[in-house]
C-alpha positions in Angstrom: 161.2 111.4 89.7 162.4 114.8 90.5 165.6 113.8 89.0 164.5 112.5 86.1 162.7 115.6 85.4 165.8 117.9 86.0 167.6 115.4 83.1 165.1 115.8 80.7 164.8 119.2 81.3 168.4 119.9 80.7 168.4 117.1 77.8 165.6 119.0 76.1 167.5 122.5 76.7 170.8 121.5 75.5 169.0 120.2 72.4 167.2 123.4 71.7 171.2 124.9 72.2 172.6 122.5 69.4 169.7 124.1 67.0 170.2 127.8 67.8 174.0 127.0 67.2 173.4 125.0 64.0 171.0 128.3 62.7 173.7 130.6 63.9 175.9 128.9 61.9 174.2 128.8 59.2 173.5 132.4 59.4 177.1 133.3 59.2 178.2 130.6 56.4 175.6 132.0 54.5 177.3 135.6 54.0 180.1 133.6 51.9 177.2 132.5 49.4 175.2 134.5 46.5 171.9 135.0 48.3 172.7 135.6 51.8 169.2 136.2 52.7 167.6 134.0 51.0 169.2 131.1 52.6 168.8 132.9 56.0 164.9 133.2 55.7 165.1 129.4 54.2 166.8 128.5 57.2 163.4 130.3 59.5 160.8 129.6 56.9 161.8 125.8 58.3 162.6 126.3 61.8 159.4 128.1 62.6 157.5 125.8 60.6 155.9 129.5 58.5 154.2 129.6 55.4 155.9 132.9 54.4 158.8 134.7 56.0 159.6 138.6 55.8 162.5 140.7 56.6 162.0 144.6 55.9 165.3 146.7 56.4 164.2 150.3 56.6 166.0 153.7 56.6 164.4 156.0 58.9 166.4 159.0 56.9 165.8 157.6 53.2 162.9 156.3 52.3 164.6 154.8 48.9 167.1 152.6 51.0 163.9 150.4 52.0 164.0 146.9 51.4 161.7 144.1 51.6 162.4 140.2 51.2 159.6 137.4 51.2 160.2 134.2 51.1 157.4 131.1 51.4 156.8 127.2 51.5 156.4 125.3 48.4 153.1 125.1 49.5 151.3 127.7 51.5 148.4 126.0 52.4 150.1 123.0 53.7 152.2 123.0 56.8 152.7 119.3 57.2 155.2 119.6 53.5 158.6 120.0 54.9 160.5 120.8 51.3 160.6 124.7 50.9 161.8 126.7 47.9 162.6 130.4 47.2 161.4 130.6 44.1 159.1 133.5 45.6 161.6 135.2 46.9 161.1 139.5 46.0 163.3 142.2 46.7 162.0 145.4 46.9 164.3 148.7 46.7 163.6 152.2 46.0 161.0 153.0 48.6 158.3 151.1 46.9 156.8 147.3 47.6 154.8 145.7 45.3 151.8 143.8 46.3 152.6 139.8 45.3 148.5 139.4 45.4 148.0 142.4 42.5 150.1 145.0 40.9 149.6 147.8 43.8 152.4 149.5 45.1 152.6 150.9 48.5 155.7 153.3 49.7 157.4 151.3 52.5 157.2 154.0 54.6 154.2 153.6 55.9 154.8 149.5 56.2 157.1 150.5 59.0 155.1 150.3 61.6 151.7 149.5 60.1 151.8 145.8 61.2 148.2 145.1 59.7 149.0 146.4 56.4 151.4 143.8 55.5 149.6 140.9 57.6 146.6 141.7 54.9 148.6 141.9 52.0 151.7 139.9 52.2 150.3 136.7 54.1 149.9 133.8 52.4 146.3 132.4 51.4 144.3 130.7 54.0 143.9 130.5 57.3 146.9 131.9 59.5 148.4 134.9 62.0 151.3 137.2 61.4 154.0 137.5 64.1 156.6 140.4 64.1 159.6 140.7 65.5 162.1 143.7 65.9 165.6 142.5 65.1 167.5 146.3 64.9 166.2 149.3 65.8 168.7 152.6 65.6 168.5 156.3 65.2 168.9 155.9 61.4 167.9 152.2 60.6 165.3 149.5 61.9 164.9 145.9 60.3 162.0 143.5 61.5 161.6 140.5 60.8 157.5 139.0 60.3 156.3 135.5 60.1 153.0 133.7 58.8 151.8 130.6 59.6 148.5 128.7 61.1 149.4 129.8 65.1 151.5 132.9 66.5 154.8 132.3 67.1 154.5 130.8 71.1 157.2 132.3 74.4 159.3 129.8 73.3 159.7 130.4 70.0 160.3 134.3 71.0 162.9 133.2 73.1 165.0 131.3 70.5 164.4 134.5 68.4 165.9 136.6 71.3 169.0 134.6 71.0 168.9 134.9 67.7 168.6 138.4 68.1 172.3 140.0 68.3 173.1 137.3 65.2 170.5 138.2 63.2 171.7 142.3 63.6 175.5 141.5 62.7 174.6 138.9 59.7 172.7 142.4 58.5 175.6 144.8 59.0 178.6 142.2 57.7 175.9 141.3 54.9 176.0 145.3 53.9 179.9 145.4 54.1 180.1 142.3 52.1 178.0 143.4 49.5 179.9 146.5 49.4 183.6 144.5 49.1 181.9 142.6 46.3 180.7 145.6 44.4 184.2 147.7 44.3 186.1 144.2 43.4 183.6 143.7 40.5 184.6 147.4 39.3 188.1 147.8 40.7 188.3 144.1 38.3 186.7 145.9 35.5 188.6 148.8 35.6 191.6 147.0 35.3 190.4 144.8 32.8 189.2 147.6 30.6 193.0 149.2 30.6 194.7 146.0 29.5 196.3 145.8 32.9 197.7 142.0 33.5 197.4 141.8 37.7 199.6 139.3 39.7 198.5 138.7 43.4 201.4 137.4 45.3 201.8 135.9 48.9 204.6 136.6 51.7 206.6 133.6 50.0 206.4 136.0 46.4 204.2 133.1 45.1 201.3 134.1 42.4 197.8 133.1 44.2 195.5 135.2 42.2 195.9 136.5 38.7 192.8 138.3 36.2 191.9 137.4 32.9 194.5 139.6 31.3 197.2 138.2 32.9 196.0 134.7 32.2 196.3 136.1 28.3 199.6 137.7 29.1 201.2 134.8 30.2 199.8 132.0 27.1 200.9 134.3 24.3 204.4 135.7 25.6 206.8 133.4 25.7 209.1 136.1 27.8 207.1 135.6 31.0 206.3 132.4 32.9 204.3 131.2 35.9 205.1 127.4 35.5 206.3 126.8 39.1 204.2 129.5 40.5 206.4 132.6 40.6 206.7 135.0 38.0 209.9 134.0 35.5 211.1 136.4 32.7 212.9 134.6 29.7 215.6 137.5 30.3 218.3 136.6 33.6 219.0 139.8 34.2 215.6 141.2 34.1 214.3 138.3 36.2 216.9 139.0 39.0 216.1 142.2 38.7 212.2 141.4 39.2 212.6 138.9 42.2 214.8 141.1 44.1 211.7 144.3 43.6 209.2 141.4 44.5 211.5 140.5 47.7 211.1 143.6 49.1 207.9 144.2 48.3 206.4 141.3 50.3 208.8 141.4 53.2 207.5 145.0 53.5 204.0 144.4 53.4 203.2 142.8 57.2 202.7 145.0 60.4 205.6 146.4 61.9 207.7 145.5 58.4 210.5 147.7 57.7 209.4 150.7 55.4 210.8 149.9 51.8 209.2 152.2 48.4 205.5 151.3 47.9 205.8 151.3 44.5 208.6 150.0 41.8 208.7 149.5 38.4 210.6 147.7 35.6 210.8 147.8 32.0 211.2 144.2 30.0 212.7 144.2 27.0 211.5 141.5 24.2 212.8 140.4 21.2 212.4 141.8 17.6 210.9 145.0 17.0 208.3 144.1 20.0 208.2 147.1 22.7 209.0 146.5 26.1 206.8 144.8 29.0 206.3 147.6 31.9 205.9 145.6 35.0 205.1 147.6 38.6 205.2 145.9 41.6 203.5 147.3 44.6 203.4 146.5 48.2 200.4 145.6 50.0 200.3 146.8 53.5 198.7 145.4 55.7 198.0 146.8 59.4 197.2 143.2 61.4 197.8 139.7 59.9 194.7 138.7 57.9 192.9 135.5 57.5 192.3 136.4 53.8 194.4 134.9 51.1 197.5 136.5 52.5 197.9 139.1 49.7 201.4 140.7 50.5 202.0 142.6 47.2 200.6 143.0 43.7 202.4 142.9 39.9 201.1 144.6 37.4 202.2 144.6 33.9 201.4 146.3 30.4 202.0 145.3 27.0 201.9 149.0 25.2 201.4 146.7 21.7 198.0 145.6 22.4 195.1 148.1 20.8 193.3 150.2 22.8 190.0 148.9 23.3 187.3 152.1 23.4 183.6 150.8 21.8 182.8 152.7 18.7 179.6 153.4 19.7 181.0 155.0 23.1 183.3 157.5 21.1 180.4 158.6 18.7 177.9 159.6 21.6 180.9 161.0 23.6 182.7 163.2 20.8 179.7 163.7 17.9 181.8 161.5 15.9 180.4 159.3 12.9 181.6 155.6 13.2 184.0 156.1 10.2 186.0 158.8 12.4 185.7 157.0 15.5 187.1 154.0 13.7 190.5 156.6 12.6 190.3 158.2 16.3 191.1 154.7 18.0 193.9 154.1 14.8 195.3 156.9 15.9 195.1 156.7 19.4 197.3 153.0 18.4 200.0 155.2 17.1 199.1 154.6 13.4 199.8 157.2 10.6 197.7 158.1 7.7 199.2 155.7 5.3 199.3 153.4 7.7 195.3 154.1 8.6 194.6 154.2 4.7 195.9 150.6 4.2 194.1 149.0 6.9 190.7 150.7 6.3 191.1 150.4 2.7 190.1 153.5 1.7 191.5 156.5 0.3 194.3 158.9 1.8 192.3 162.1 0.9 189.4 160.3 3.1 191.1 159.9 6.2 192.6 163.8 5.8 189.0 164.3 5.7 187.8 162.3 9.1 191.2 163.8 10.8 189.8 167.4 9.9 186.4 166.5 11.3 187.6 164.7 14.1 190.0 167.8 14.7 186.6 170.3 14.7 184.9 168.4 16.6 186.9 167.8 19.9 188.3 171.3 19.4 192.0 170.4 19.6 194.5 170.9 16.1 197.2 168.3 16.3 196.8 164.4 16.8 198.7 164.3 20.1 196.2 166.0 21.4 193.2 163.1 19.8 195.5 161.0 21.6 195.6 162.4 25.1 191.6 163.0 24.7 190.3 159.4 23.7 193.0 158.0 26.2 192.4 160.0 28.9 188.2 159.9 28.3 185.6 157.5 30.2 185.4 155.9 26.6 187.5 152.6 27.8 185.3 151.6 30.4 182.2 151.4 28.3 
């Protein structure tokens, strides 16, 4: 009998194992998804069996870093419903909560540590008790996780918690760092984007693995460069050669202990016609320790000086005073167009764009259209 008991003991404890590995997992997959939290307090509101689960992440130094998500059942009311939704999921930032029972707002401050304060105005409806548990506490930063449901949360139930504990403080700080990667690729993307820059990721084999929206463009109108076997072809022998052998050395010195070759090269492309030439840089990506990423060993960047620059009108006006008419001449003359040429394609008269070059002229303080140039090229006006 004694025996038996042992078994089903370990039976039952191996079992409870298998689920804190399955919600450890899930905790981690998570981070690769759009709502990382959300599907971490879906993943407790289900376990535990709550009616609503909390997580605040607190600064103790800024009170405007505070952060509260809420998540609860489909139905508050009834435990015995197993399917959940996050429809009422909130996110609170900026040092304030609001109250999902009224409009109130409370600083988050003070929800810190007052424990009764939120079990009064964040519970669900109906009968239940809060439970709180401390998941991080540092010198500058504390998160806390609370549940609601019909009974406290029992020893056991703490104890899972426990293990989930050191999980539960790394999903939070590679859930910050992930969010942080994700915000300068979005820009970094933009930026790049914005300045008509065609971007080439390539592997250690000089292969093209990534490529952004301009380059996608480059490559469907230009009949000079080609990706149909997945490296970069020119139309042009000599400047291809000339292109593999940069890319060659690129890669091979992009790995840890590579030899040292220049970080950055570039080449100009010729083209047919009275075209201008394709500027292509190629730059190594170094990288300390092999990665388990895509294996990015060097990007390609290339610039097709015919395309128009691309400022908004209305970003020029609030920038420089200008009307849209000379806005409109500013960005023809940032394109390299003359007067004639602007006349012609505005369809208006010579005298009138003397006029808006004058004005344009008094109003950025400069006397000579190189300088227009240099100033709408070199302003904030492209990334708007």
């Amino acid at each position: 009998m004694a025996e038996l008991q042992k078994t089903t003991n370990v039976s039952r404890a191996e079992g409870v194992f298998d689920s804190c590995n399955a919600t450890i997992a899930t905790m981690y997959e998570g981070l690769l998804g759009p709502s990382p939290v959300n599907q971490l307090l879906r993943t407790l509101l289900a376990e535990f069996r709550a009616e609503s689960v909390c997580l605040l992440v607190s600064s103790k130094l800024l009170d405007r870093n505070n952060k509260l998500f809420r998540i609860e059942s489909a139905d508050a009311n009834s435990l015995e419903d197993s399917s959940y939704r996050d429809g009422s999921t909130k996110c609170f930032s900026g040092g304030d909560v609001v109250d999902l029972r009224d409009t109130r707002m409370a600083n988050t401050a003070s929800l810190e540590y007052d424990e009764q304060w939120v079990s009064a105005n964040y519970r669900p409806r109906g009968p239940g008790a809060s439970s709180s548990f401390l998941v991080d506490s540092r010198v500058d930063f504390r998160s806390e996780l609370w549940f609601f449901r019909r009974q406290e949360l029992s020893g056991n139930e703490f104890a899972r918690l426990e293990c989930y504990r050191p999980h539960l403080a790394q999903f939070l700080e590679l859930g910050k760092k992930v969010d942080t990667l994700r915000v300068e690729r979005d820009v970094y993307s933009c930026v790049a984007d914005n300045m008509l820059l065609s971007s080439f990721f390539l592997n250690a084999r000089g292969e093209v693995v990534a490529l952004n929206r301009n380059a996608q463009d480059l490559v469907q109108r230009e009949r000079e460069v080609d990706l149909s076997d997945g490296n970069i072809r020119l139309s042009d022998h000599v400047a291809d050669a000339k292109l593999n052998s940069i890319i060659g050395r690129a890669v091979a010195g992009s790995g840890p202990g590579a030899e040292k070759v220049p970080s950055v090269q570039v080449l100009r492309v010729a083209r047919e016609k009275d075209y201008s030439d394709l500027q292509f840089v190629v730059k190594s990506l170094r990288t300390s320790s092999p990665g388990l990423g895509n294996g990015y060993a060097a990007v390609v960047f290339a610039c097709d000086t015919e395309l128009c620059a691309t400022a908004p009108i209305r970003a020029l006006c609030e920038l420089f005073g200008f009307t849209k008419a000379e806005a409109r001449v500013a960005m023809l003359l940032t394109d390299g167009l003359d007067i004639d040429e602007i006349k012609c394609l505005l369809d208006i008269e010579r005298n009138t764009v003397r006029s808006h070059i004058r004005s344009i002229f008094s109003k950025t303080g400069v006397n000579r259209q190189a300088l227009v140039v240099r100033l709408v090229l070199k302003s904030v006006a492209q990334f708007a």
